[in-house]
C-alpha positions in Angstrom: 0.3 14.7 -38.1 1.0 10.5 -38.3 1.3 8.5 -35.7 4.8 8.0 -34.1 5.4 4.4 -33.7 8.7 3.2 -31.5 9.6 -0.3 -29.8 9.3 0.1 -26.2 10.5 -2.4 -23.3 8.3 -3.1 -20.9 8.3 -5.4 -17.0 5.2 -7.3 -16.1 5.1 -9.0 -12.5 2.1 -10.9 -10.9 1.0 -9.7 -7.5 -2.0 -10.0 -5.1 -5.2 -8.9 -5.8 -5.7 -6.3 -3.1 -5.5 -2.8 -2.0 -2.4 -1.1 -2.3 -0.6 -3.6 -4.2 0.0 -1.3 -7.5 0.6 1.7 -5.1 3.3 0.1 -3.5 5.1 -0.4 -6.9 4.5 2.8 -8.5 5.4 4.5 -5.1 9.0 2.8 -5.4 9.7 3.1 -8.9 8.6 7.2 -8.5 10.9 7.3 -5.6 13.6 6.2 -7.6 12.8 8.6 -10.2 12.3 6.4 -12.9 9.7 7.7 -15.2 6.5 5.5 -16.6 6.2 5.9 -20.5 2.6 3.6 -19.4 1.3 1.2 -16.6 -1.7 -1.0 -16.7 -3.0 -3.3 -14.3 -5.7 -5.9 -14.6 -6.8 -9.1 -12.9 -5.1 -12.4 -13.7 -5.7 -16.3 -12.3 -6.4 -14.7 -8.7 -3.4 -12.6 -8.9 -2.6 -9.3 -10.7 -0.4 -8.4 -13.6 1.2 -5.5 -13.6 3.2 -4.4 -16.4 6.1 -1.2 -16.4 6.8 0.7 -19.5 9.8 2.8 -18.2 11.2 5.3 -20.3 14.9 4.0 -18.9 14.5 0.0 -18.8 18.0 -0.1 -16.8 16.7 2.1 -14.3 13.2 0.1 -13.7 15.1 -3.2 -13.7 17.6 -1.6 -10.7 14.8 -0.9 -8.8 13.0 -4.1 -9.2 16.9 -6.0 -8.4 16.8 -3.4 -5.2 12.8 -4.7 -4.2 13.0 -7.9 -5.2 10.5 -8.2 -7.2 10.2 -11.3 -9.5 9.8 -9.7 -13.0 9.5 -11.0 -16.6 11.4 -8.6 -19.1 12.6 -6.3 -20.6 9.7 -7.5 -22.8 8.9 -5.3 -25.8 5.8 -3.6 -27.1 5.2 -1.0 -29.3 4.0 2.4 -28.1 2.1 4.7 -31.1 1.5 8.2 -30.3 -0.3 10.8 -32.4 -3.3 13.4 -32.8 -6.4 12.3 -32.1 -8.7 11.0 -35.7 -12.0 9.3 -35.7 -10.6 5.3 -36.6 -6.8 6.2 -35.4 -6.4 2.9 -33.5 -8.4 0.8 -35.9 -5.7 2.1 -39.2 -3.2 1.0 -36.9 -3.9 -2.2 -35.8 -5.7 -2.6 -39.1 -1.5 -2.6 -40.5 -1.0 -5.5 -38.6 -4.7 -7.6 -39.6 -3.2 -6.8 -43.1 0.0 -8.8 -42.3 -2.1 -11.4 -40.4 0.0 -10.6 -37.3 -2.1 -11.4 -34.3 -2.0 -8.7 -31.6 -2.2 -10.3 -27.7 -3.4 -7.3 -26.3 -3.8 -3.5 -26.6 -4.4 -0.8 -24.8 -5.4 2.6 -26.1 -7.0 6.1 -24.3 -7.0 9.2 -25.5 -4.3 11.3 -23.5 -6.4 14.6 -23.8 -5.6 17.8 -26.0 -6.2 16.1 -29.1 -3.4 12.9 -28.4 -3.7 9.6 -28.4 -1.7 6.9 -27.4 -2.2 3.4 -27.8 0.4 0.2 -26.6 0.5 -3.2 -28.9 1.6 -6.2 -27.7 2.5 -9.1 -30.0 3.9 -12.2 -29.6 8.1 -12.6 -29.4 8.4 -13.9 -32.7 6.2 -11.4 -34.6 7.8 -8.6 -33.4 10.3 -8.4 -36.3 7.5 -8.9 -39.0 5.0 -6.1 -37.1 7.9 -3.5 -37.1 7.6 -3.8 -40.6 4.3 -3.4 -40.9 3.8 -0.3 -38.7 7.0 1.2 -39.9 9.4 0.9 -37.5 12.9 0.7 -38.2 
């Protein structure tokens, strides 16, 4: 089976570096019932970033408005999904090295029973250009 390859919004937010500040989050957003497409965290400048894939970006961005929570977004990525192949993430980033589109970050794992799922973040003005490249209309 291909890859499925979709534009997805996403929320990123800075917070401290500690214990419990991720939980917190994820804990109000669940509450809310608003469902994570993805999450990541990682370290950044003494902070954290944090960044939201919700499957309803209306929903996420209540909740943040409700929390106050200073967020950047609706940003957008693209979220590919597909069966697991030896090189799967390489052919498709490899799409966007063909059309000398620079990818700021990525993050792929391999979601288990033979899936994989990998996000792609580009820069705002190459979005247009990459959904060409990977195919999405």
């Amino acid at each position: 089976m291909a890859e499925s390859i979709r534009l997805a919004q996403y929320f990123k937010m800075a917070v401290p570096n500690k214990p419990g500040e991720a939980v917190a989050r994820l804990d109000a957003v669940k509450g809310a019932g608003v469902n994570l497409l993805a999450f990541s965290g990682f370290p950044r400048g003494g902070k954290a970033q944090l960044d939201f894939v919700p499957e309803e970006p209306e929903r996420f961005a209540a909740v943040a408005k409700y929390n106050k929570w200073k967020v950047q977004g609706p940003k957008v990525c693209f979220l590919v999904q597909g069966d697991v192949r030896v090189g799967a993430v390489a052919d498709v980033l490899g799409r966007l090295v063909d059309a000398k589109i620079n990818v700021t970050a990525a993050d792929a794992v391999n979601a288990g029973k033979g899936r994989f799922a990998v996000l792609i973040f580009v820069k705002p003005g190459s979005v247009k250009k990459a959904s060409a490249a990977l195919g999405v209309s």
